[in-house]
FIKEDREN-741392 format. One record per residue: residue number from 1; residue in one letter; x, y negated, z negated of N, C-alpha, C in turn. Coordinates in nm, 3 decimals. Example, Ala and Ser with C-alpha at 12.3 -4.5 7.8 and 13.67 -1.06 7.14 Angstrom:
<rs>
R|n|res|nc1|nc2|nc3|cac1|cac2|cac3|cc1|cc2|cc3
R|1|A|1.319|0.569|-0.780|1.230|0.450|-0.780|1.320|0.330|-0.780
R|2|S|1.285|0.225|-0.708|1.367|0.106|-0.714|1.290|-0.003|-0.787
</rs>
This chain:
<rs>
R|n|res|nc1|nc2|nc3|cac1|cac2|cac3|cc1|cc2|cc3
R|1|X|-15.676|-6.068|0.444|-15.579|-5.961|0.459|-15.441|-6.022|0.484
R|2|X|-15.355|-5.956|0.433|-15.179|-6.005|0.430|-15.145|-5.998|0.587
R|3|X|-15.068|-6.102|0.604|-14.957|-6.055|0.760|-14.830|-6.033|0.675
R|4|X|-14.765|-5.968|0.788|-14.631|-5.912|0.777|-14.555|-5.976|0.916
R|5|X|-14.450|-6.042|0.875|-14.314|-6.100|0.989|-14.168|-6.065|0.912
R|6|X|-14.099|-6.013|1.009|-13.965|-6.069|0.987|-13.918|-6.163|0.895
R|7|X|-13.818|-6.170|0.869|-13.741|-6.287|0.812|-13.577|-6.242|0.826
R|8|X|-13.537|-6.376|0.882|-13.374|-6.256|0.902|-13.308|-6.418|0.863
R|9|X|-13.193|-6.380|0.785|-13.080|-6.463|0.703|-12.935|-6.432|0.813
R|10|X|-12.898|-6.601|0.785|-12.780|-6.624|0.898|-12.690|-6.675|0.785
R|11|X|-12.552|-6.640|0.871|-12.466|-6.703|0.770|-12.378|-6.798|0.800
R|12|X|-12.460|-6.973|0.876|-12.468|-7.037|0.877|-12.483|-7.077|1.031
R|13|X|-12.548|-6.973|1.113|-12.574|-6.990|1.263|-12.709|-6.964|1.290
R|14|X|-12.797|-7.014|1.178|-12.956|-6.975|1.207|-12.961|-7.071|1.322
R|15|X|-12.941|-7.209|1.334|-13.030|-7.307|1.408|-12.908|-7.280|1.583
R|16|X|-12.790|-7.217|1.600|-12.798|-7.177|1.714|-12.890|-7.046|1.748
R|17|X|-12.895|-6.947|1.631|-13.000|-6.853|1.657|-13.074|-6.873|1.719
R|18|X|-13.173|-6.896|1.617|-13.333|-6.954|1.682|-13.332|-7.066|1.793
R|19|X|-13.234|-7.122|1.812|-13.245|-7.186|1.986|-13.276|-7.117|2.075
R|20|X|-13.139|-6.980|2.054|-13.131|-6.881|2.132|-13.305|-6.855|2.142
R|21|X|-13.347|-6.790|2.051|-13.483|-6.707|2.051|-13.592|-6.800|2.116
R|22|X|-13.580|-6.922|2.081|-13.665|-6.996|2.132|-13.650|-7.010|2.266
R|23|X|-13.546|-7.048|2.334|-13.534|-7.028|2.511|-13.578|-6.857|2.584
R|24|X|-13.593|-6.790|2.468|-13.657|-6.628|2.532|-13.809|-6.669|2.530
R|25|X|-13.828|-6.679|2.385|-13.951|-6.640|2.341|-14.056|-6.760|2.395
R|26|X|-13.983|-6.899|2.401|-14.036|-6.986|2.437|-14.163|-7.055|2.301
R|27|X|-14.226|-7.175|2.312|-14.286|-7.209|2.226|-14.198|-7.323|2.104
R|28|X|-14.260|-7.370|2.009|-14.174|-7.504|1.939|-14.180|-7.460|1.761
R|29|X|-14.116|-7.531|1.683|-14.100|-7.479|1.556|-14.170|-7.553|1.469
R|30|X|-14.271|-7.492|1.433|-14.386|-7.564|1.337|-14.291|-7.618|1.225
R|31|X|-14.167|-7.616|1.174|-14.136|-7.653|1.063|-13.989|-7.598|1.100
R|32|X|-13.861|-7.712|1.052|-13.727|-7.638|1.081|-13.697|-7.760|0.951
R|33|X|-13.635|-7.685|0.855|-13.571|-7.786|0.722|-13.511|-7.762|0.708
R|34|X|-13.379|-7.836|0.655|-13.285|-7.858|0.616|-13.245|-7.821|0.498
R|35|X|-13.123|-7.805|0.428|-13.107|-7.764|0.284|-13.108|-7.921|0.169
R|36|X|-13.024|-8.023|0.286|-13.041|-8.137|0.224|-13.208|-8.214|0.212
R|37|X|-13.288|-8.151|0.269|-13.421|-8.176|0.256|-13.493|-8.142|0.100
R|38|X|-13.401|-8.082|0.042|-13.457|-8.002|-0.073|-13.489|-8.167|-0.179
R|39|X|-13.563|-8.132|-0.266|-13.547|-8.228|-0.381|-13.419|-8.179|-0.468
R|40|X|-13.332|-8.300|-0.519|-13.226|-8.268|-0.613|-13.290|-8.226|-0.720
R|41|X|-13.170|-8.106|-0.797|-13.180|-8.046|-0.893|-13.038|-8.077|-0.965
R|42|X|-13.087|-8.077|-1.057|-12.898|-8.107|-1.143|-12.863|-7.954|-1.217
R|43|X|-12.962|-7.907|-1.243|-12.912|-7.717|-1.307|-12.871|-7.696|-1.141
R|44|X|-12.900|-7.714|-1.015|-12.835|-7.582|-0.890|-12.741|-7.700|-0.838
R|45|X|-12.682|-7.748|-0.861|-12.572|-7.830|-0.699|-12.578|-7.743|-0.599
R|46|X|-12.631|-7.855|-0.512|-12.568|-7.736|-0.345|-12.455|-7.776|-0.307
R|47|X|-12.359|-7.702|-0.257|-12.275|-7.706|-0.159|-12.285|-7.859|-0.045
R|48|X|-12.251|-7.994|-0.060|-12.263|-8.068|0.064|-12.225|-8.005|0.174
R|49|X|-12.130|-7.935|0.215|-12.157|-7.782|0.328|-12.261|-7.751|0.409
R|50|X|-12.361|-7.708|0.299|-12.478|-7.632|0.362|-12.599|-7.770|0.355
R|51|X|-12.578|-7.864|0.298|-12.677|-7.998|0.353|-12.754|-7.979|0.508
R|52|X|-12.665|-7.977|0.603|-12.732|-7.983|0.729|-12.729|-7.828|0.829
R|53|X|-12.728|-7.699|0.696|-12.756|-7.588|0.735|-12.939|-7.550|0.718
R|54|X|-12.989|-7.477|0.770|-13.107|-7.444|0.799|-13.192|-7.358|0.668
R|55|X|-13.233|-7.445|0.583|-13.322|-7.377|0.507|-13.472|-7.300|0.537
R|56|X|-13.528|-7.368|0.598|-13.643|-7.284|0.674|-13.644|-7.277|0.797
R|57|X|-13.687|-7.178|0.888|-13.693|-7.230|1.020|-13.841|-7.108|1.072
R|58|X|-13.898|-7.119|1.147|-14.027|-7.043|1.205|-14.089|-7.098|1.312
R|59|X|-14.109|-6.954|1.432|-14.127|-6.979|1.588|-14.218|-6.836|1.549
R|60|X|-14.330|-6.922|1.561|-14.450|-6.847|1.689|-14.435|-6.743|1.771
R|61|X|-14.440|-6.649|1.762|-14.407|-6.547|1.870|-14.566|-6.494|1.956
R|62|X|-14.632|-6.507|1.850|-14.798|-6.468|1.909|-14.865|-6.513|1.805
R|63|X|-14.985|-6.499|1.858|-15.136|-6.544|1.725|-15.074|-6.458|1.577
R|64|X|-15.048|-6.316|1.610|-15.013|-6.278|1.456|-14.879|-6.222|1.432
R|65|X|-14.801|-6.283|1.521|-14.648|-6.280|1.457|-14.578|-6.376|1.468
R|66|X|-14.507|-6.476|1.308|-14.351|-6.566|1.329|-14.251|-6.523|1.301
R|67|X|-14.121|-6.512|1.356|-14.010|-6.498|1.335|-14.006|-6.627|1.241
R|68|X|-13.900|-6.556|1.128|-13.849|-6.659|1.019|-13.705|-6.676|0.981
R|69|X|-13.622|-6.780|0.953|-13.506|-6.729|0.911|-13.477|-6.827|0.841
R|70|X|-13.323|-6.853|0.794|-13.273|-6.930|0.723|-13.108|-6.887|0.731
R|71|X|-13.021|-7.006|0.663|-12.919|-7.015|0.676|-12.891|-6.920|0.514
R|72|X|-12.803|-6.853|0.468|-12.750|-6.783|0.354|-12.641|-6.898|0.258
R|73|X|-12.675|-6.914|0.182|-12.548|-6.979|0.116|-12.584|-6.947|-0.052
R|74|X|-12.487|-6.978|-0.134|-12.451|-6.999|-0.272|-12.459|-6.877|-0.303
R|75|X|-12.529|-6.849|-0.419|-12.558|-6.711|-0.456|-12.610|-6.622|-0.406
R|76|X|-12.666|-6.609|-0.279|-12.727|-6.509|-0.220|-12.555|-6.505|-0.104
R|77|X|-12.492|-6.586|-0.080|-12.452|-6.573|0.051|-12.323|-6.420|-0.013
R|78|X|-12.292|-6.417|-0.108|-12.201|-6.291|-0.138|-12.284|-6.147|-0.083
R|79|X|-12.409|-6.106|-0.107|-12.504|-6.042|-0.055|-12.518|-6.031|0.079
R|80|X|-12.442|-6.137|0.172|-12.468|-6.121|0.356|-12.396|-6.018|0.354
R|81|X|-12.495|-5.934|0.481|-12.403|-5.845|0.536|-12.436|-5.836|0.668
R|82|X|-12.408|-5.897|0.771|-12.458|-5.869|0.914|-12.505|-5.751|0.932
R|83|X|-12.654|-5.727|1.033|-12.668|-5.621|1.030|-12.796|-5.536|0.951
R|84|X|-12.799|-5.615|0.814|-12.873|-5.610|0.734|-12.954|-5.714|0.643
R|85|X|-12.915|-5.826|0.747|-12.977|-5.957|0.658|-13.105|-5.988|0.712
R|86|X|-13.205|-5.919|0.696|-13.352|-5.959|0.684|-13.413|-5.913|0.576
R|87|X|-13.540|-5.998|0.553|-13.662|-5.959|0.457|-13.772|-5.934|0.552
R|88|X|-13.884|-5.844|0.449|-14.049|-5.879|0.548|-14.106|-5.942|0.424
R|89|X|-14.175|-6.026|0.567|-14.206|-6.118|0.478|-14.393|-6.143|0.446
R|90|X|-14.446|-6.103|0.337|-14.562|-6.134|0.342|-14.673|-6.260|0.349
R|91|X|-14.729|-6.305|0.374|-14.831|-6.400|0.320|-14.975|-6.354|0.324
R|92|X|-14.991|-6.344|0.230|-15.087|-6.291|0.122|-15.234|-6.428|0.175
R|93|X|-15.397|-6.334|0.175|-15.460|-6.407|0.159|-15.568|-6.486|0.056
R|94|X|-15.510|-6.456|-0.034|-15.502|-6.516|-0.183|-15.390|-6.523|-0.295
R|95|X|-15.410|-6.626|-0.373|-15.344|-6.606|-0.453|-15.372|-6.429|-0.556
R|96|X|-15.446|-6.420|-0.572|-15.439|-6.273|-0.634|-15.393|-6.149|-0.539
R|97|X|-15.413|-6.138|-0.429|-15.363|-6.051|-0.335|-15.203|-6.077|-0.331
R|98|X|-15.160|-6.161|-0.343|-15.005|-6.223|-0.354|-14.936|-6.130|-0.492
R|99|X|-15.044|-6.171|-0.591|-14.995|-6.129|-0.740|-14.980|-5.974|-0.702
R|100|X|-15.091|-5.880|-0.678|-15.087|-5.731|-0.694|-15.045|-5.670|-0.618
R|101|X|-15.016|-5.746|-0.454|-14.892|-5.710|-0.338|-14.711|-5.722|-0.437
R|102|X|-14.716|-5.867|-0.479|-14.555|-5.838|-0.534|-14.545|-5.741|-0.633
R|103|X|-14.629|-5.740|-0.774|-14.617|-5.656|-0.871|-14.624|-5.509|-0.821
R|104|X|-14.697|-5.463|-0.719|-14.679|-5.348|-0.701|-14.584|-5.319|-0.616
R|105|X|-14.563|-5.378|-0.503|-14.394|-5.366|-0.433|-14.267|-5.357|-0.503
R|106|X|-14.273|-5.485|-0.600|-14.125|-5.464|-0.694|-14.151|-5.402|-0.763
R|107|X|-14.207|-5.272|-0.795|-14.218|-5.190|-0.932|-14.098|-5.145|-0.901
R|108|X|-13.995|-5.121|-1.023|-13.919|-5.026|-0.988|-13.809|-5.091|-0.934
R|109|X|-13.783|-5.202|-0.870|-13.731|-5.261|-0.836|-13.637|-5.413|-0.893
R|110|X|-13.583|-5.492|-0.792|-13.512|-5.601|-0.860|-13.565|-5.762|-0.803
R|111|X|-13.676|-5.801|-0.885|-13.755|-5.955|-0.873|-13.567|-6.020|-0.877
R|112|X|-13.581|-6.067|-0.771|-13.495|-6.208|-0.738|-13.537|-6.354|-0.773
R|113|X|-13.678|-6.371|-0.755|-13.725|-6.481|-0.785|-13.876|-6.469|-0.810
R|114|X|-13.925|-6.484|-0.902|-14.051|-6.449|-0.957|-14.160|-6.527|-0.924
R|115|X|-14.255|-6.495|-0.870|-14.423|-6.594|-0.832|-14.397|-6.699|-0.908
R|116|X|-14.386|-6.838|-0.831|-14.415|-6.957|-0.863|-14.482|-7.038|-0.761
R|117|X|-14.510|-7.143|-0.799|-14.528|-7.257|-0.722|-14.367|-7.328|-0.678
R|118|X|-14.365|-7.343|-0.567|-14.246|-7.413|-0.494|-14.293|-7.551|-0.470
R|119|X|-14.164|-7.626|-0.437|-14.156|-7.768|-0.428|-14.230|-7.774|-0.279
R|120|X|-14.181|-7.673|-0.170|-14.313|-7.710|-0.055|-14.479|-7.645|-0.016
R|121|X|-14.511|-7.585|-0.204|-14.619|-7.571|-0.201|-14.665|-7.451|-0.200
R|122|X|-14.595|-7.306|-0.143|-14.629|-7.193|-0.169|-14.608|-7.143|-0.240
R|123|X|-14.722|-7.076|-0.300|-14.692|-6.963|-0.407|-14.556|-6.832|-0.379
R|124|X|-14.467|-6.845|-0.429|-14.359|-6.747|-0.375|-14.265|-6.673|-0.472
R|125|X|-14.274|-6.592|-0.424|-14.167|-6.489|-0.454|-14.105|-6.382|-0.354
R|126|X|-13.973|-6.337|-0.451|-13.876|-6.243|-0.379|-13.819|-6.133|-0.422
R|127|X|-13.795|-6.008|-0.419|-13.763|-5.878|-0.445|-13.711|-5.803|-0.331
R|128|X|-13.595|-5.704|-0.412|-13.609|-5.592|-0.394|-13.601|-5.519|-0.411
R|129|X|-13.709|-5.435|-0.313|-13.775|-5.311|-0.395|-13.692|-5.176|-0.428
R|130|X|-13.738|-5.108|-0.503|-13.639|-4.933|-0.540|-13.555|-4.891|-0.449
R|131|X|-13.632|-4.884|-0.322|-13.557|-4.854|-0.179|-13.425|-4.921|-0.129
R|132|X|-13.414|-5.060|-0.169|-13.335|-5.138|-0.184|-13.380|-5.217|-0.010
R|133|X|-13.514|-5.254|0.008|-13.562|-5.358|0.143|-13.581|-5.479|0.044
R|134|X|-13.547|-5.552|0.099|-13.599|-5.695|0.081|-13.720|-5.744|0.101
R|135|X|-13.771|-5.801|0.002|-13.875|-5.862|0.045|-13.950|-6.031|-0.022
R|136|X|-14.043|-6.091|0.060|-14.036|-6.188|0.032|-14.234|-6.198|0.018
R|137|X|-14.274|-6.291|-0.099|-14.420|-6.270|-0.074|-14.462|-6.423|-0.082
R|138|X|-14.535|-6.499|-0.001|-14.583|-6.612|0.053|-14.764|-6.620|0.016
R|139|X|-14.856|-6.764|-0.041|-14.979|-6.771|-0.043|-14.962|-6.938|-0.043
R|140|X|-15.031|-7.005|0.053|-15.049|-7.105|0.051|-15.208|-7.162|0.084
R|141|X|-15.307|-7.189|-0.036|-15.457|-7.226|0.020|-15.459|-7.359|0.102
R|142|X|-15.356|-7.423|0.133|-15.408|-7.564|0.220|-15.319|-7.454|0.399
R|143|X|-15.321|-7.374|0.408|-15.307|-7.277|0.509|-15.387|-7.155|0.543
R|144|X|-15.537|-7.155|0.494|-15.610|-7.068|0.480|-15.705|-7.142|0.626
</rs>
């Protein structure tokens, strides 16, 4: 069965964020990456800017909830709007539950980034839906 978390986009103050959250919420960050962590691409240049801004970041809040976020930049960052910068975010417990969760969420809607395999391994994609919510859909089997 899918979980559902948060995901909330900063526009370039995730990693004082989530400090913040982390001295409330308490607990450590299974994973905090960098943008310069990415593998180079020669079709996207990033910004050297956003190099040592926060591409992933995720804190534990309980057994079945993480807060998630990330720093906003390039083409999505015209889209910030304080206030309104989160996704929910799924992870799916299969790859086919992944497939018929996104296809039926974005019906109707606007795929941002379509089910693939990513460079750190999850099956992912992003939309949003008719309503105009964001959303993000996650399956990774070496996390099962």
């Amino acid at each position: 069965m899918a979980t559902v978390n948060a995901y909330l986009s900063f526009n370039g103050n995730c990693e004082e964020a989530f400090l913040f959250y982390q001295s409330v919420f308490g607990g450590e960050f299974p994973y905090l990456g960098r943008f310069k962590d990415m593998p180079a691409d020669d079709a996207n240049k990033m910004d050297p800017a956003m190099g040592d801004k926060i591409m992933h970041v995720s804190l534990p809040i309980s057994k079945e909830t993480i807060l998630m976020g990330s720093d906003t930049g390039g083409e999505w960052a015209a889209s910030f709007k304080q206030g309104n910068n989160f996704s929910i975010s799924i992870t799916a417990s299969s790859k086919e539950e992944a497939d018929r969760l996104f296809h039926g969420l974005s019906a109707g809607g606007n795929v941002t980034m379509p089910m693939d395999t990513t460079f750190w391994g999850d099956y992912f994609g992003m939309w949003q839906d008719k309503f105009g919510i964001n959303w993000m859909m996650s399956f990774n089997e070496n996390q099962q």
